[in-house]
C-alpha positions in Angstrom: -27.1 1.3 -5.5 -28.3 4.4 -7.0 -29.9 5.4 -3.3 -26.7 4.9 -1.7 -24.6 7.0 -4.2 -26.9 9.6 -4.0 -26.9 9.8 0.0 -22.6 9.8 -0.5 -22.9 13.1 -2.6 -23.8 15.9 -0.3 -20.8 14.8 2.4 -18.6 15.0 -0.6 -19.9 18.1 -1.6 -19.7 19.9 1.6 -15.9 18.7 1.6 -15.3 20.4 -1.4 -17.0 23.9 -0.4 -14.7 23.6 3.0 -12.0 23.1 1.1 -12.5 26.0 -1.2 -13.3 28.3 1.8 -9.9 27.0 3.7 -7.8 27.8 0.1 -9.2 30.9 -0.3 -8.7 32.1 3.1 -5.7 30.7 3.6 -3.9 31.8 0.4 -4.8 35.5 1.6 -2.4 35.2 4.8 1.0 34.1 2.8 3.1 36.7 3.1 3.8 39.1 -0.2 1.3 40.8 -2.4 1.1 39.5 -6.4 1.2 43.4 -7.1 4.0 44.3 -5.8 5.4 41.1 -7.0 4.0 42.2 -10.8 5.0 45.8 -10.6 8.5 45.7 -9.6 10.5 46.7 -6.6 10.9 50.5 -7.7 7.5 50.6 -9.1 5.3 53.2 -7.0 2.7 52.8 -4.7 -0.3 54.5 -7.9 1.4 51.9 -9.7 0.8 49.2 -7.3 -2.8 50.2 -6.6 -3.8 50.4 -10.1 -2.4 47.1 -10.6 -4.2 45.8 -7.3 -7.6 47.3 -9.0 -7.1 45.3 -12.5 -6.3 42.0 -10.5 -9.5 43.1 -8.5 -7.5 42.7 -5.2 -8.7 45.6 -3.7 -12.2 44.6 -3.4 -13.2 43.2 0.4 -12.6 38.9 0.8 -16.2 37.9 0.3 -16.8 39.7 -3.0 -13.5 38.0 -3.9 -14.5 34.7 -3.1 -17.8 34.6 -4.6 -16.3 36.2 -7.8 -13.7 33.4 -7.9 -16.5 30.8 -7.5 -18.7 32.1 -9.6 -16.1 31.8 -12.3 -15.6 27.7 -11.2 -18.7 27.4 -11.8 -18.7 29.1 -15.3 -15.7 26.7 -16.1 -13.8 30.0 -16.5 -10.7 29.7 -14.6 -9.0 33.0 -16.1 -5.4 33.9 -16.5 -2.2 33.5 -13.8 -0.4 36.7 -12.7 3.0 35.9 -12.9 3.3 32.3 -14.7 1.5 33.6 -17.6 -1.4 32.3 -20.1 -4.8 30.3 -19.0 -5.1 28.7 -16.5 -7.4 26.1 -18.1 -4.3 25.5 -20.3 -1.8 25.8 -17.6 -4.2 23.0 -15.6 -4.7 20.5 -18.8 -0.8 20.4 -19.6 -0.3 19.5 -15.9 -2.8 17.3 -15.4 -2.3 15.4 -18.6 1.4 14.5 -17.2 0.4 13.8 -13.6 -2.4 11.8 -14.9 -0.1 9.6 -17.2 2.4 9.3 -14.2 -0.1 8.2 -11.4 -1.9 6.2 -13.3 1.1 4.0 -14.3 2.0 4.1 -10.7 -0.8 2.6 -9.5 -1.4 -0.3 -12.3 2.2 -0.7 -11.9 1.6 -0.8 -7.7 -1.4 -3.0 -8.3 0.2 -5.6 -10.1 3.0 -5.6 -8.0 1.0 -6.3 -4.8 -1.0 -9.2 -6.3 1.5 -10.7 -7.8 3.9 -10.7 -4.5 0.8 -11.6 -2.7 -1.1 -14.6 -4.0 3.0 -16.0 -4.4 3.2 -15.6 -0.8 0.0 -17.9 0.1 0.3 -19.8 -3.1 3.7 -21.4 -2.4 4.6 -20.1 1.3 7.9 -20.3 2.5 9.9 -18.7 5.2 12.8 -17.3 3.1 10.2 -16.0 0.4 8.1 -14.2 3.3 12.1 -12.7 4.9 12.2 -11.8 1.2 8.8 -9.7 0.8 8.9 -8.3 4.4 12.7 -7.1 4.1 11.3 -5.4 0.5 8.3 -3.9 2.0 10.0 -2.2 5.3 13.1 -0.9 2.8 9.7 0.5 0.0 7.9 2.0 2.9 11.1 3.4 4.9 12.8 5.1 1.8 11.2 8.3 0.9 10.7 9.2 -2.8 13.5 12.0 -2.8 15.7 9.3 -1.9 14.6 6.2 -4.2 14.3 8.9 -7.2 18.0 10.3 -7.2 19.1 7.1 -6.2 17.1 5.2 -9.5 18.9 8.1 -11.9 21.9 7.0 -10.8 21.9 3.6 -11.5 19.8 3.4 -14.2 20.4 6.8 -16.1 23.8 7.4 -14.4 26.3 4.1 -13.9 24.0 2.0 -16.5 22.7 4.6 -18.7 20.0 2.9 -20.2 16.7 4.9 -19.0 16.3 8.8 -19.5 17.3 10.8 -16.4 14.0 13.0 -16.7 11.8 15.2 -18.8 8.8 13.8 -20.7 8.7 12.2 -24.4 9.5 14.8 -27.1 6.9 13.5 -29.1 4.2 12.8 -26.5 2.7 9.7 -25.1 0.8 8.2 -28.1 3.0 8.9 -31.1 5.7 6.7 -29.6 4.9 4.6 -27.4 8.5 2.7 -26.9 9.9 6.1 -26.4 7.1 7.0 -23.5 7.8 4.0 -21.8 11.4 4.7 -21.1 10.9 7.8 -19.8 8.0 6.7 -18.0 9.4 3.6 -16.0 11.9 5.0 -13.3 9.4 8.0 -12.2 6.5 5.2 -11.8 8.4 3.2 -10.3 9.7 5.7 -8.1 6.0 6.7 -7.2 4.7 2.9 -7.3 7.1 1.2 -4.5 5.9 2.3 -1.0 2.3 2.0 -2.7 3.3 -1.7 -3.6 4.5 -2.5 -0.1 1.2 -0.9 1.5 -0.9 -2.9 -0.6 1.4 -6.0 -0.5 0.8 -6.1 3.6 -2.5 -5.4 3.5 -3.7 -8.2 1.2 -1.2 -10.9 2.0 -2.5 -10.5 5.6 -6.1 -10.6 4.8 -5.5 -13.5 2.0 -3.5 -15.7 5.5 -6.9 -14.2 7.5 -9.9 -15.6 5.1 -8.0 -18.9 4.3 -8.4 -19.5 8.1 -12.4 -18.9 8.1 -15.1 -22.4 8.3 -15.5 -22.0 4.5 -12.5 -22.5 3.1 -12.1 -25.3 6.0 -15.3 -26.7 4.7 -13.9 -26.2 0.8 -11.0 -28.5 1.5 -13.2 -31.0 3.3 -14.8 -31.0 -0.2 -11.6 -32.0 -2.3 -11.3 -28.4 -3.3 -7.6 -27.4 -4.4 -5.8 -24.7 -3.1 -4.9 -22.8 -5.8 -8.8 -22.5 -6.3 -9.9 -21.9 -3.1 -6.8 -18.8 -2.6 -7.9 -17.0 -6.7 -11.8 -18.0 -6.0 -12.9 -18.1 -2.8 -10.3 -15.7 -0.7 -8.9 -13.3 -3.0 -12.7 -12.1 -3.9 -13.4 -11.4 0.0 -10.2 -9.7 0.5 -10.7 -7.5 -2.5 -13.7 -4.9 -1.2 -11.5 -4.2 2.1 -8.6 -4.0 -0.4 -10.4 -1.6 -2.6 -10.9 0.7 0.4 -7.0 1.1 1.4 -6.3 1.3 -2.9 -8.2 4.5 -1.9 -6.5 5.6 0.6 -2.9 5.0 -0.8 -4.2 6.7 -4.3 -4.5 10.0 -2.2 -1.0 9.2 -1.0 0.6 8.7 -5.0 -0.8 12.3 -5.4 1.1 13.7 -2.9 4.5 11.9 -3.5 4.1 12.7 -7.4 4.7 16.4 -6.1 8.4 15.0 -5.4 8.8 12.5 -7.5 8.0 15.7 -10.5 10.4 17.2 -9.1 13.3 14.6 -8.9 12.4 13.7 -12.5 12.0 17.5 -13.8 8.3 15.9 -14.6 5.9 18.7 -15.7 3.0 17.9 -13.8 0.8 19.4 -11.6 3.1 19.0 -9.0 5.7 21.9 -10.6 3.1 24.2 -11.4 1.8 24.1 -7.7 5.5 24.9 -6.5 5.6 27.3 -9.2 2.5 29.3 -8.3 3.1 28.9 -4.7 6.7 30.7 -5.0 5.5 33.4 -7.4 2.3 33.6 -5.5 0.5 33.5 -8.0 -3.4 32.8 -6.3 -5.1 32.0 -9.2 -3.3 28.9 -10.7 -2.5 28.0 -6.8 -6.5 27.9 -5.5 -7.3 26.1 -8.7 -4.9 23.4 -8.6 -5.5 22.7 -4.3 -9.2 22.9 -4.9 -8.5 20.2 -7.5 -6.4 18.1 -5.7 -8.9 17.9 -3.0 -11.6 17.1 -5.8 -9.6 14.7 -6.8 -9.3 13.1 -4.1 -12.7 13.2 -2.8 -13.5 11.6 -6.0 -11.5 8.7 -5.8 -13.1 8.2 -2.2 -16.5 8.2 -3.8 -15.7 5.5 -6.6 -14.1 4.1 -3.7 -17.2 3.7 -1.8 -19.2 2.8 -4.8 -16.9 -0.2 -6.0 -16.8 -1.4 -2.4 -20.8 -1.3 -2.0 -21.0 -2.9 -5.1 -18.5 -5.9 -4.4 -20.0 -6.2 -0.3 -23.9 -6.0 -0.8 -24.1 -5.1 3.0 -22.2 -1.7 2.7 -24.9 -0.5 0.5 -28.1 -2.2 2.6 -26.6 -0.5 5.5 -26.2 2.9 3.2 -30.4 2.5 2.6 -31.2 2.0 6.2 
């Protein structure tokens, strides 16, 4: 196991020094300078260039970039333009709330999608597979700036009985009842086409393994049904599973930019908008350069669970 998570490294490692070249770069060709943007539009033009040589934006692109990474690799991040304060504390605010968000997303997602599913082969039925498929296709067709408006107004709006937005005023831990309210319709919001992806996916593969010789041969044996779908088939559908968790976890990322935004959530979501209308470069290449981290991460654990539930991923990772 170690071998193989050691020949996954560099890959993910050249991903993220692409990425970091493709931000920089990229950032550099938005229209609008921060300078101008920081001195005013009556300021003058010694104004503007002595500003441009404290933000060090007069020195040529590559100094610039190996300045900036020299600092990520110092842990120093320094301090946004326009938004004001650290951008480590900027980043840790954010990412605390996005955190909390997508993480109760996907539990809520994965619980969702197992329960549905093992229901589905455990007691099949045609009106309770109409049911699910009708759910799924209206999850996955909705987009998240519809479901989120939609969820305020009948649950904050015409039943006010869930917060409309905003975060607990006295944070996550102190009150956990309190966090949970205004918690549930953004995760939820976030969660659904997530659910529905994941419901398909292992439904069908549950319906695909309980048609393979050893679960044939299992019910030759007396074996029940109920053992041979929570035993026998749900453990080989779950590395296959693992690898499209992966792939939809890269998706709750990017619909939690919306969802923050329908929810006045204060996430990293906002502070991207933010820094991208101000153009603010700093907080902006920090928090793309971290999304892709992120989500080259959660391919890697990806990999790792799946080589570690399917021992042939990882032989074929040594050969």
């Amino acid at each position: 196991m170690t071998r193989y998570v050691l020949r996954r490294l560099p890959s993910a490692l050249l991903v993220l020094f692409g990425a970091s070249v493709l931000i920089f770069l990229l950032l550099r060709l938005v229209p609008g300078d921060p300078a101008t943007t920081l001195a005013g539009t009556d300021a003058s033009p010694e104004s503007i260039a002595a500003i441009r040589h404290q933000l060090g934006l007069d020195r040529s692109i590559p100094v610039q970039y190996l300045s900036w990474l020299g600092d990520l690799f110092t842990l120093d991040l320094g301090r946004s333009y326009i938004i004001g304060g650290q951008i480590t504390d900027l980043v840790g605010r954010g990412l605390t709330n996005t955190l909390v968000l997508t993480v109760s997303a996907l539990v809520l997602a994965v619980v969702v999608s197992l329960a549905v599913s093992l229901a589905s082969v455990l007691w099949p039925s045609q009106f309770l597979n109409s049911v699910v498929a009708a759910a799924n296709t209206v999850a996955v067709a909705l987009p998240t700036f519809v479901v989120g408006p939609l969820l305020v107004l009948v649950f904050a709006v015409a039943i006010p009985v869930l917060p409309a937005g905003g975060v607990p005023p006295d944070g996550f831990i102190a009150r956990p009842d309190i966090a949970v309210q205004y918690l549930l319709l953004p995760a939820l919001c976030l969660a659904l086409p997530v659910a529905a992806a994941l419901t398909r996916f292992l439904t069908e593969s549950l319906r695909t393994e309980l048609g393979k010789q050893y679960v044939l041969t299992a019910r030759s044996l007396g074996v029940g049904h109920r053992e041979i779908v929570t035993r026998g088939a749900l453990r080989n559908a779950l590395p296959t599973m693992l690898t499209v968790l992966g792939l939809q976890t890269g998706q709750l990322l990017g619909g939690a930019v919306l969802v923050e935004a329908a929810f006045v959530w204060p996430g990293i979501g906002q502070l991207i908008e933010q820094g991208i209308s101000r153009r603010d470069y700093p907080v902006v290449q920090v928090l793309l350069l971290l999304s892709v981290a992120v989500f080259v991460t959660i391919q890697l654990l990806t990999d790792i669970a799946h080589a570690w539930l399917d021992p042939r991923v990882r032989i074929g990772g040594r050969a």
